[in-house]
C-alpha positions as CSV (number, residue, x, y, z in Angstrom):
1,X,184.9,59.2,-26.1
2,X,185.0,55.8,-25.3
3,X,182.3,54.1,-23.1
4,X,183.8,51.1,-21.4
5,X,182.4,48.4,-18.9
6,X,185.8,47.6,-18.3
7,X,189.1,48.3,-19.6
8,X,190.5,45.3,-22.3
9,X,191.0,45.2,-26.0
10,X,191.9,47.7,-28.8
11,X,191.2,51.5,-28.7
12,X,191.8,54.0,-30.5
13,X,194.6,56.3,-29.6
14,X,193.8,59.9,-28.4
15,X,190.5,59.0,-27.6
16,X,189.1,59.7,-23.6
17,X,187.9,56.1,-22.3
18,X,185.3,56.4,-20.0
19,X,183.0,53.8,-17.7
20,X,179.2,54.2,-18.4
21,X,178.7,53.3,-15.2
22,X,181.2,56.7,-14.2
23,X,179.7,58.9,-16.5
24,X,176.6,60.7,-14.8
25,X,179.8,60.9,-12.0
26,X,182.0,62.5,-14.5
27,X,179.3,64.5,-16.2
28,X,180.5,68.1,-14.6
29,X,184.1,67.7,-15.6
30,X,182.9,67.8,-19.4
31,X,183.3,70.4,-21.8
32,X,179.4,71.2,-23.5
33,X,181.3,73.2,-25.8
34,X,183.1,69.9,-27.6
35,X,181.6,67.3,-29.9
36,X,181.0,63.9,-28.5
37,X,181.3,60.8,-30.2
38,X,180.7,57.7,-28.2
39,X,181.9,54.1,-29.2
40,X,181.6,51.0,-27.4
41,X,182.8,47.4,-28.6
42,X,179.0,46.7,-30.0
43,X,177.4,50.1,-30.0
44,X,175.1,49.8,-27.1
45,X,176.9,51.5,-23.8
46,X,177.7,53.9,-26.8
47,X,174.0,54.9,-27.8
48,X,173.2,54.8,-23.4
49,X,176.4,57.4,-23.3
50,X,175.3,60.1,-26.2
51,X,171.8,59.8,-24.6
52,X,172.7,60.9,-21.4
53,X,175.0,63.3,-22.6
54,X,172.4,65.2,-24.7
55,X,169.8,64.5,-21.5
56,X,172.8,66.6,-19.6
57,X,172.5,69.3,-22.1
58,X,175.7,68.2,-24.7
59,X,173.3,68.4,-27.5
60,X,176.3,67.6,-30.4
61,X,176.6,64.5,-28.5
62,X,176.7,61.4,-31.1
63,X,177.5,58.3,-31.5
64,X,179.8,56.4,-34.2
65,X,177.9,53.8,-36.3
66,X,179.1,50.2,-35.7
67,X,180.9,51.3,-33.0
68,X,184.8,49.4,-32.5
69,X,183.8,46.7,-35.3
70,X,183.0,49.3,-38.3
71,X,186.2,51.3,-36.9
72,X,188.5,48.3,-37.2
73,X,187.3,47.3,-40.6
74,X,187.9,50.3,-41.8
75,X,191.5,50.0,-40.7
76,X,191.4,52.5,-38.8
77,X,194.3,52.9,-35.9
78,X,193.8,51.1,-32.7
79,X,196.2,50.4,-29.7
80,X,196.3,48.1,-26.6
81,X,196.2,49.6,-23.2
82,X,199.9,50.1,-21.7
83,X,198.6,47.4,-19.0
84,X,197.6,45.0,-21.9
85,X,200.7,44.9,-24.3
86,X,202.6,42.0,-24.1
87,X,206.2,42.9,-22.8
């Protein structure tokens, strides 16, 4: 999972972007039965995600240490939104 303020950049491909601020909204739709991992650019909106998802009862909920820069140093695989790539 993805915690967004707003969509722009990299991500990481298969992952579910979601907006903080549309989480508690979203909250229902979710699957307690799956491990969360929450990432944000800086790790912030990612440690306010997995602590309202284990408030809501996801209690695997966790989040990914150094967030988007430890993932991209690693060389891990990222994308650019369809609406972002140059054409």
């Amino acid at each position: 999972m993805f915690i967004e303020k707003k969509l722009a950049g990299s991500h990481i491909p298969d992952s579910n972007h979601v907006f903080l601020g549309q989480l508690i909204d979203d909250i229902e739709t979710l699957d307690k039965n799956i491990n969360y991992i929450t990432m944000c650019a800086t790790g912030i909106r990612a440690t306010v995600a997995a602590s309202i998802l284990q408030y809501h009862g996801f209690n695997s909920a966790k989040v990914f240490l150094g967030s988007m820069w430890a993932w991209n140093k690693a060389g891990f695989e990222t994308h650019q939104p369809a609406r972002e790539r140059a054409s």
